[in-house]
PASE-711400 format. One record per residue (C-alpha): residue in one letter; z, x negated, y. Coordinates in steps of 0.001 Angstrom, whole numbers, padded with zeros to 6 digits, always signed. Layout:
REM PASE-711400
AZXY ...
***
This chain:
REM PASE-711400
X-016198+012311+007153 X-019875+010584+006512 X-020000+009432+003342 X-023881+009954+003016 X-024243+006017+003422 X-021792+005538+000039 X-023846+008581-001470 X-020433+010198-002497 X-018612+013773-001170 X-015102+013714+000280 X-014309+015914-002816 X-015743+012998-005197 X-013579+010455-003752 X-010336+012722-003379 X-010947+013731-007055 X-011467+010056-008377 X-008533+008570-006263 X-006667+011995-008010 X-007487+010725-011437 X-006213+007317-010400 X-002741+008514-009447 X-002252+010277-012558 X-003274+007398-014880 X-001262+004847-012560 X+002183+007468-012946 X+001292+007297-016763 X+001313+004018-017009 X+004219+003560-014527 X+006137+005865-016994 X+005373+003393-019557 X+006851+000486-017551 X+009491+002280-016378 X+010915+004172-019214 X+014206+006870-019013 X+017000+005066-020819 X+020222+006315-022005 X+023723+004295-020990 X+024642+002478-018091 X+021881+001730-016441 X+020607+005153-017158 X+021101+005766-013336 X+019410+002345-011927 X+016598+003762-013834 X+016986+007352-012613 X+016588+006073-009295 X+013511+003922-009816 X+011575+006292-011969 X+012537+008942-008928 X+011109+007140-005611 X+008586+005098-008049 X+006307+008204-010320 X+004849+010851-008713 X+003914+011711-005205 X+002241+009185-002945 X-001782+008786-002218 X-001429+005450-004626 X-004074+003258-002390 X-003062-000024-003474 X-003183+001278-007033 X-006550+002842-006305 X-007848-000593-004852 X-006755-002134-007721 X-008278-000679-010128 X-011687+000037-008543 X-011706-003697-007231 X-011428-004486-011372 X-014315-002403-011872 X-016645-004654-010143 X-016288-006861-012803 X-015445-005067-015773 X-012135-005809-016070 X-010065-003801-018870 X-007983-000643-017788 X-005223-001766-019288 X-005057-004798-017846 X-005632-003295-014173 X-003688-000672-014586 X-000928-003132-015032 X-001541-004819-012020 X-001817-001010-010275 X+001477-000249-011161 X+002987-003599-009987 X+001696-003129-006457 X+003174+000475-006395 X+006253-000747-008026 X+006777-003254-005011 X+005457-000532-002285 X+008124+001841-003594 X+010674-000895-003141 X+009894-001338-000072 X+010035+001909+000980 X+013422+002744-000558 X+014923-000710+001717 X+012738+000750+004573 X+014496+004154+004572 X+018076+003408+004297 X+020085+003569+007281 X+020497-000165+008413 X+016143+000219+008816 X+014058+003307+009551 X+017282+006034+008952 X+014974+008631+006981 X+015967+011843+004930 X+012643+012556+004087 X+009874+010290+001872 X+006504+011737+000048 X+008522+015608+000520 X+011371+014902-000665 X+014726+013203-000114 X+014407+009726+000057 X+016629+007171-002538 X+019983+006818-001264 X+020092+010495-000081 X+019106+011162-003569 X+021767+009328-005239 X+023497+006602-002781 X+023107+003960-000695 X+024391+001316-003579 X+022218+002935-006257 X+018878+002971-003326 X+019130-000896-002298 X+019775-001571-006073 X+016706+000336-007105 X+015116-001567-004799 X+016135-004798-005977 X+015485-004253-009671 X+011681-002634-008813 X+010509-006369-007194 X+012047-007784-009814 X+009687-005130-012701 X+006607-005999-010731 X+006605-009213-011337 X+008035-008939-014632 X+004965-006845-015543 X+002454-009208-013637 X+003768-012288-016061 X+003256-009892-019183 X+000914-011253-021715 X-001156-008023-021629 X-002023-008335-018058 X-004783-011176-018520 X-004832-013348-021524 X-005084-016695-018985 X-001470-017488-018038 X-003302-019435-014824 X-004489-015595-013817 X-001163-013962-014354 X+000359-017081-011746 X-001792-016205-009481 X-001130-012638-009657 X+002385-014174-009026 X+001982-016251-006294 X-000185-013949-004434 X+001853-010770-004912 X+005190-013094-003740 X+003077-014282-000862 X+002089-011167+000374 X+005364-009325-000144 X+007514-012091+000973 X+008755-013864+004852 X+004815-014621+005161 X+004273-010900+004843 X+005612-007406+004066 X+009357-008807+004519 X+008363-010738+007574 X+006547-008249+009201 X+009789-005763+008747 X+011428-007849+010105 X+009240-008362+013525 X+009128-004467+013837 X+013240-004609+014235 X+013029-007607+016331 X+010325-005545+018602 X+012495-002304+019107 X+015123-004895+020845 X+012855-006780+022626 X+013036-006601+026909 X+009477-006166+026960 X+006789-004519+024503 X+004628-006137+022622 X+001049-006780+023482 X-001969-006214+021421 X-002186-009731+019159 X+001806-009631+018928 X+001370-006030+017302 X-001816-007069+015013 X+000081-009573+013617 X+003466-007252+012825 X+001570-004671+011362 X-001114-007457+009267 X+002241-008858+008050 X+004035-005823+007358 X+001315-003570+006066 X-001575-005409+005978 X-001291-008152+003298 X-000127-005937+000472 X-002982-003954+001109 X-005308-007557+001190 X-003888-008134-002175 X-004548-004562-003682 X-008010-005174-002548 X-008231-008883-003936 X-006343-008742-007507 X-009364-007376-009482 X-011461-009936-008513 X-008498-012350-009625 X-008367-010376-012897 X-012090-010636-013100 X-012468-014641-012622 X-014689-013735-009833 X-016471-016173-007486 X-014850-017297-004675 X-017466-015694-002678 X-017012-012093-004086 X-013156-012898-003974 X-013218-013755+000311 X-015166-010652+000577 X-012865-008000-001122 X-009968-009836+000117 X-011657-009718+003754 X-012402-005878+003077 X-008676-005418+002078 X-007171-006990+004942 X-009830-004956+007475 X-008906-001989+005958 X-005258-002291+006055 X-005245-002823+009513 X-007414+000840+009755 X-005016+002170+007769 X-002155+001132+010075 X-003477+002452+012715 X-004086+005533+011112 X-000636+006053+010110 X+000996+005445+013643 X-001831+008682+014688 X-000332+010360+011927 X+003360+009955+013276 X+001904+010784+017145 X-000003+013594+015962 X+000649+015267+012910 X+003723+017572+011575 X+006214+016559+009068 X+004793+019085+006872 X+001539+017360+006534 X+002794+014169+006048 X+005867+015258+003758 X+007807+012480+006036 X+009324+012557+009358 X+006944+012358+012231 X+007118+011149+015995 X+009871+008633+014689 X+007678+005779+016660 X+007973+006804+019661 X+011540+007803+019316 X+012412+004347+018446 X+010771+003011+020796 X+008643+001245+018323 X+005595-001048+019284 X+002444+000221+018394 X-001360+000532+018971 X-001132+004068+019411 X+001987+003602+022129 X-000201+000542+023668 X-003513+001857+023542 X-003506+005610+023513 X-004721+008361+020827 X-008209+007739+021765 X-008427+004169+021893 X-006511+003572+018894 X-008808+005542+016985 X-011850+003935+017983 X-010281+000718+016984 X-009318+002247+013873 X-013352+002894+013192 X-014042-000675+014497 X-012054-001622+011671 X-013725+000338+009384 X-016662-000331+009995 X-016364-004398+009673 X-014425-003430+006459 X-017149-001846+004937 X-019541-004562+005633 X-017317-006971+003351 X-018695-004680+000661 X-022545-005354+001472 X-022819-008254-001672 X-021557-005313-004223 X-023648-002622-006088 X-023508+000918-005711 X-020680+000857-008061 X-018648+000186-005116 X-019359+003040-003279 X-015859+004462-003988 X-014561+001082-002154 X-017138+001969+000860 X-016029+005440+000352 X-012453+004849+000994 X-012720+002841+004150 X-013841+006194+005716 X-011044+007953+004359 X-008421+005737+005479 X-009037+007380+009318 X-009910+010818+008608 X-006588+011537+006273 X-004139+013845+007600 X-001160+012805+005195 
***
């Protein structure tokens, strides 16, 4: 990986995106605390597919995107931890049998192997409904018009416009008579992947009342990026083992699921993947050097192997 151009190591990055995880599963025990009674399970289940484990890159995006403007900690982390809380969701839903049919998430068994099917989708359910419970919190920006727009963005992006929309094209694609070409697969995986990550990207500058030129950019940066990162993943299920990716893998192709990788081959796909990249990073060219983790992680996004 060249990272000469950001002036940072692999190593720095790994280690600073390390430090992120373990102050975003901090906080994320904070928001979601253990609690004795009856919903002592509902939480069980949350707190299990929610803290620990993951690479936390919406988290990570969040919180350096707040940097560029000096945005509290506190206040970012908060917005960190509703991002993961609504990626988690989504992965529990995305698991259970009437989706993907997975056993294994992050190493481990996913939710409703766990615990149940019930106790997964309501998990689920009640971790959308924490994010933006902790998004409208008082202590996530002082300005209730920043804390709606937090709200309306996150909805957006999550929503039939996005994540939920774009879950919902994948299924639609594995029944289709013919497979889908290159836009038709763009647009599945911007929707289904791609806008959470273009919010990630975009909320610190929301948290930072940034200018709406510095605000296009990130968000342009995030949504370049999460299509690398896309594309990245579907090389991960063609190429690596289960072990490295502490998932399933091949599960694409088995399905008979349409993407770049199946359409374009390993090769091709990659060097679109670096395309991506590479217009991603120069989204970034208005910021300081104290975005060089941000330039940084655009490289990584391809060169992972889990």
């Amino acid at each position: 990986m060249d990272m000469g151009s950001a002036g940072l190591s692999a190593s720095a990055l790994a280690d600073a995106m390390a430090a992120a995880a373990r102050e975003i599963d901090h906080a994320l025990d904070q928001l979601l605390p253990a609690v004795e009674g009856d919903e002592a399970r509902l939480y069980e289940a949350m707190r299990y597919s929610t803290i620990g484990g993951g690479k936390r890159l919406r988290g990570f995006l969040v919180l350096e995107g707040a940097r560029q403007f000096s945005v509290s900690r506190e206040a970012a982390l908060r917005v960190a931890c509703a991002i993961e809380m609504i990626h988690a969701y989504s992965l529990i839903h995305d698991d259970l049998p009437a989706m993907d049919d997975d056993d294994l998430r992050r190493g481990k068994p996913t939710a409703h192997k766990a615990f149940d099917e019930a106790t997964a989708i309501l998990a689920g359910d009640a971790l959308q409904a924490q994010a933006f419970y902790v998004l409208a919190g008082e202590a996530t920006h002082s300005d209730p018009a920043v804390r709606v727009e937090l709200v309306r963005l996150l909805a957006r992006a999550a929503g039939p416009r996005g994540m939920c929309g774009g879950q919902m094209l994948d299924m639609m694609a594995e029944q289709a008579a013919r497979p889908l070409d290159e836009p038709a697969i763009g647009r599945l995986q911007l929707l289904k992947t791609g806008k959470l990550i273009e919010f990630s990207a975009e909320a610190g500058a929301v948290l930072g009342k940034a200018p709406p030129a510095q605000r296009h950019a990130l968000a342009a940066y995030g949504r370049e990026l999460g299509a690398a990162f896309q594309i990245a993943d579907d090389l991960l299920d063609a190429t690596a083992s289960a072990e490295e990716v502490g998932k399933a893998t091949a599960k694409d192709a088995g399905a008979g699921k349409a993407t770049l990788v199946s359409l374009l081959g390993i090769e091709r796909a990659r060097l679109q993947a670096e395309r991506l990249v590479a217009q991603a990073r120069t989204h970034l060219d208005g910021f300081s050097e104290r975005a060089a983790l941000l330039r940084a992680l655009a490289d990584y996004v391809i060169a992972r192997r889990h």
